[in-house]
N, C-alpha and C positions, 0 to 999 in steps of 0.2 A: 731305938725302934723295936717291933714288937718284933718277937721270933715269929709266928706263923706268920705276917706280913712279909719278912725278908726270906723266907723257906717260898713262900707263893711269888716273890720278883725275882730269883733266883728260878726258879725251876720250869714255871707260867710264860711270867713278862717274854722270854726270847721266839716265843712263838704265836706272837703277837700279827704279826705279816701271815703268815701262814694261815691265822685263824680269819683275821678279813680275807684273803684271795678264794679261802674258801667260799667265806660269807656270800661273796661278791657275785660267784661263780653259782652259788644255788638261788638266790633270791634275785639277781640279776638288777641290781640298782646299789648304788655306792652308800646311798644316808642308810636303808635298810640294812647294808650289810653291816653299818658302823652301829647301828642300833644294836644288831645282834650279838657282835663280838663283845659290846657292852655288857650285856644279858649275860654273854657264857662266860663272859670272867667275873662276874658278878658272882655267878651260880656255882663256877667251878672255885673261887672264894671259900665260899660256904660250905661248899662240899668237900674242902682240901681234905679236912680227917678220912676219907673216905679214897684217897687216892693210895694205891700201894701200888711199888714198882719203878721202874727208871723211864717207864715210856710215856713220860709227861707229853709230849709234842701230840704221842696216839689220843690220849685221853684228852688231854683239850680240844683236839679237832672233832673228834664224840659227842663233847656238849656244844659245841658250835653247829656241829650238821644236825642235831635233834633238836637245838633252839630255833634252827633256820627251819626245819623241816613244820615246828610248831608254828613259826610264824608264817608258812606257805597254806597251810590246812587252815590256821586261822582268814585269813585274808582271802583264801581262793572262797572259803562256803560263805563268805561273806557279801562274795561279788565284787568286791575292791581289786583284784588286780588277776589279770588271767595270762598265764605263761604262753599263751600261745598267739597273742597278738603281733602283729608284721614288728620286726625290729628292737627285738623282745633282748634278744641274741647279746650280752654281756662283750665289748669289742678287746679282741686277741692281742691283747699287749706283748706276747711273747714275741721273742724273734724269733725269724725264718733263718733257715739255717746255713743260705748263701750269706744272708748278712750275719748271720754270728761266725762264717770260718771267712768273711773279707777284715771284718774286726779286729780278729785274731794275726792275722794274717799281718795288717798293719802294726797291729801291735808288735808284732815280733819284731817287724822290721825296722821299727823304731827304736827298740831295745837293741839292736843292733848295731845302729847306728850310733846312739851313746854310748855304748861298750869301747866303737872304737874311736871318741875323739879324747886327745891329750888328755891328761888328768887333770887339769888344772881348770879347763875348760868343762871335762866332765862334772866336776865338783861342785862348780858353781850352776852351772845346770841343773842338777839334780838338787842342791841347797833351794834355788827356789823354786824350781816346778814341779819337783813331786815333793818336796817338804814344804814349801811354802814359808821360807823366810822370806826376809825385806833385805832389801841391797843391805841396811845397815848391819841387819845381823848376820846376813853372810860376811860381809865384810871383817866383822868381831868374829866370829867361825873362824874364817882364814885368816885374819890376821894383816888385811891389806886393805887400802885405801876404796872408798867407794867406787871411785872411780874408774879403778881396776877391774870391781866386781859387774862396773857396769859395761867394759870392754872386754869381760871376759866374755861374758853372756850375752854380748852382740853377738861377737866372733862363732862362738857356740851354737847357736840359732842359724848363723848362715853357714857356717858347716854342713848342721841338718839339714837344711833345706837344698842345699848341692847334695848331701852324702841319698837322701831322698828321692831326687826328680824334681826338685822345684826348680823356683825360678833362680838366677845366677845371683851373685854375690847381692843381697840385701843392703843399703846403703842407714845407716842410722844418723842421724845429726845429735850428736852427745853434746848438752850444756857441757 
């Protein structure tokens, strides 16, 4: 692979999100915004020789907002698209901040609750629902019979679900 191409996906590529949210957010339409971030890593490409300094994220968002700002002055004199129409307004994906500290909140209290069930049970827990093995390979992991791995992680679940507030003992039907 070419050096200036892995020096520009190393340095560019990770600020990729950041350069649409911008986009998004000035020209207020999703295809337009993808159009542009096309353009500014196009352009910022071309211009790598011309980058000095560690603040790649600054600089890329510089030729995004003066691409976007190009294509707003092209388009506004042209009568094609006018920022001030009803419902114009790019919609607020961010969270509100009751729902980012009930989030949190849960989360904690989830992590808490796996912290304190047996280990054997915690293991297999955490093997497939934040790692995401298959019974089989948690089975190969520990070392026991599928079967096990699939009455461990009954068990495991209706723990949670008591250690939680849920509903009482979950009942599973295991072939």
């Amino acid at each position: 692979m070419d050096t200036k191409v892995r020096i520009f996906e190393l340095t560019m590529w990770p600020h990729m999100r950041a350069a649409y949210n911008l986009a998004r957010w000035l020209v207020r339409n999703d295809h337009d915004a993808e159009d542009i971030v096309q353009e500014s890593f196009l352009k910022a490409y071309k211009a790598q020789e011309s980058f000095r300094g560690n603040e790649a994220r600054t600089w890329m968002l510089s030729i995004v907002r003066n691409t976007a700002m190009d294509f707003l002055r092209r388009y506004k004199s042209s009568g094609t698209i006018t920022l001030d129409q009803p419902g114009f307004e790019p919609e607020d994906d961010s969270p509100d901040a009751e729902r980012v500290l009930l989030e949190r909140s849960r989360r904690d209290q989830l992590r808490r609750a796996i912290s304190r069930l047996e280990p054997e049970f915690r293991e297999a827990l955490v093997l497939r629902e934040i790692e995401g093995l298959s019974y089989k390979q948690i089975a190969a992991v520990l070392n026991i019979p599928m079967g096990t791995v699939m009455s461990r992680l009954s068990r495991a679940r209706n723990q949670l679900l008591v250690e939680l507030g849920g509903s009482k003992e979950v009942q599973h039907d295991l072939p």
